[in-house]
C-alpha positions as CSV (number, residue, x, y, z in Angstrom):
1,X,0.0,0.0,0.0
2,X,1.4,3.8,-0.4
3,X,2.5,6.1,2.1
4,X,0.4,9.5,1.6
5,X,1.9,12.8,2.5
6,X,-0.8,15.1,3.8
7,X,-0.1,19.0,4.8
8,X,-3.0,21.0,7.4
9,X,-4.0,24.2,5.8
10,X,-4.3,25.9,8.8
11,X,-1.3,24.9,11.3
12,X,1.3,23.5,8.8
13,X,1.4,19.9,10.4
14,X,2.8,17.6,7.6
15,X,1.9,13.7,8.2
16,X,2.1,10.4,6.5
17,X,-0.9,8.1,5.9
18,X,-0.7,4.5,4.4
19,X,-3.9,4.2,2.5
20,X,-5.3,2.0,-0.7
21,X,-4.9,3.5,-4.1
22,X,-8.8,3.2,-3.6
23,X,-9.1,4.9,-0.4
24,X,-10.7,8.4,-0.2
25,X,-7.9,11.7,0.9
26,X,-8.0,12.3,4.9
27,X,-10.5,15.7,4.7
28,X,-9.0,16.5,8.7
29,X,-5.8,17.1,10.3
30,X,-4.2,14.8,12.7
31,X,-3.2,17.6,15.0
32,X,-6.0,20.2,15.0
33,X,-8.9,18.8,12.8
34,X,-8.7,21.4,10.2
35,X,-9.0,20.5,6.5
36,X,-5.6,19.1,5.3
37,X,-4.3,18.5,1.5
38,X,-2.4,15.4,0.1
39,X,0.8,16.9,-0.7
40,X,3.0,15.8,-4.1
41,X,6.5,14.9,-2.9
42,X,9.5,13.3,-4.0
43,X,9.1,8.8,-3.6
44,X,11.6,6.4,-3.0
45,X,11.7,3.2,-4.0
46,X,14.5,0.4,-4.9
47,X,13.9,-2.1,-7.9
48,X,15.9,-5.0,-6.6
49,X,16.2,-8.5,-9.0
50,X,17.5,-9.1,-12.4
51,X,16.0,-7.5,-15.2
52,X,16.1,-4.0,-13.5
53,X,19.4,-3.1,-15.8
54,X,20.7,-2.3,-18.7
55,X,23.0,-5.2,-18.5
56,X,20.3,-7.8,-17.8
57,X,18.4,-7.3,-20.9
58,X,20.6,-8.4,-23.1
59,X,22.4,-11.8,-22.1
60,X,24.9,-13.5,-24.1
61,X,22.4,-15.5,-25.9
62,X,20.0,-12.8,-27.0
63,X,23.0,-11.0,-28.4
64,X,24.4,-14.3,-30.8
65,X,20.6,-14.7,-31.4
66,X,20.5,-10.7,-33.1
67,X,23.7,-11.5,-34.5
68,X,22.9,-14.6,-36.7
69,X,21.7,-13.7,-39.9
70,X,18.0,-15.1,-40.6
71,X,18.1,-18.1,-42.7
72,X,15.3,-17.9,-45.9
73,X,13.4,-21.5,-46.0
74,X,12.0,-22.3,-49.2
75,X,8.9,-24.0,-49.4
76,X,9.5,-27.2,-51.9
């Protein structure tokens, strides 16, 4: 599930929520019940595993594969 930033309009407070992508904003402020906003801010996330590279797309086989000129089969 994300983690949702959310900023109160009225005192400043800035907190995290983790929510559903289908879940509705939080209307209220943690701190003083005031109307807050989800905030846009900078993620981070790691993509860990092969295939996540520029290396790992092309192994040694897929190259020789590209490399091999296509052979034309003629139907007798």
């Amino acid at each position: 599930m994300p983690i949702y930033e959310y900023r109160c309009e009225k005192c400043g407070h800035q907190f995290d929520m983790i929510q559903k992508m289908s879940d509705s904003p939080v209307q209220k402020c943690e701190k003083c019940g005031e109307e807050s906003r989800r905030i846009i801010s900078q993620t981070s996330f790691m993509l860990k595993g092969t295939g996540w590279y520029a290396t790992d797309y092309a192994g040694k086989k897929a190259h020789k594969e590209k490399a091999a000129p296509a052979k034309d089969v003629k139907a007798s």
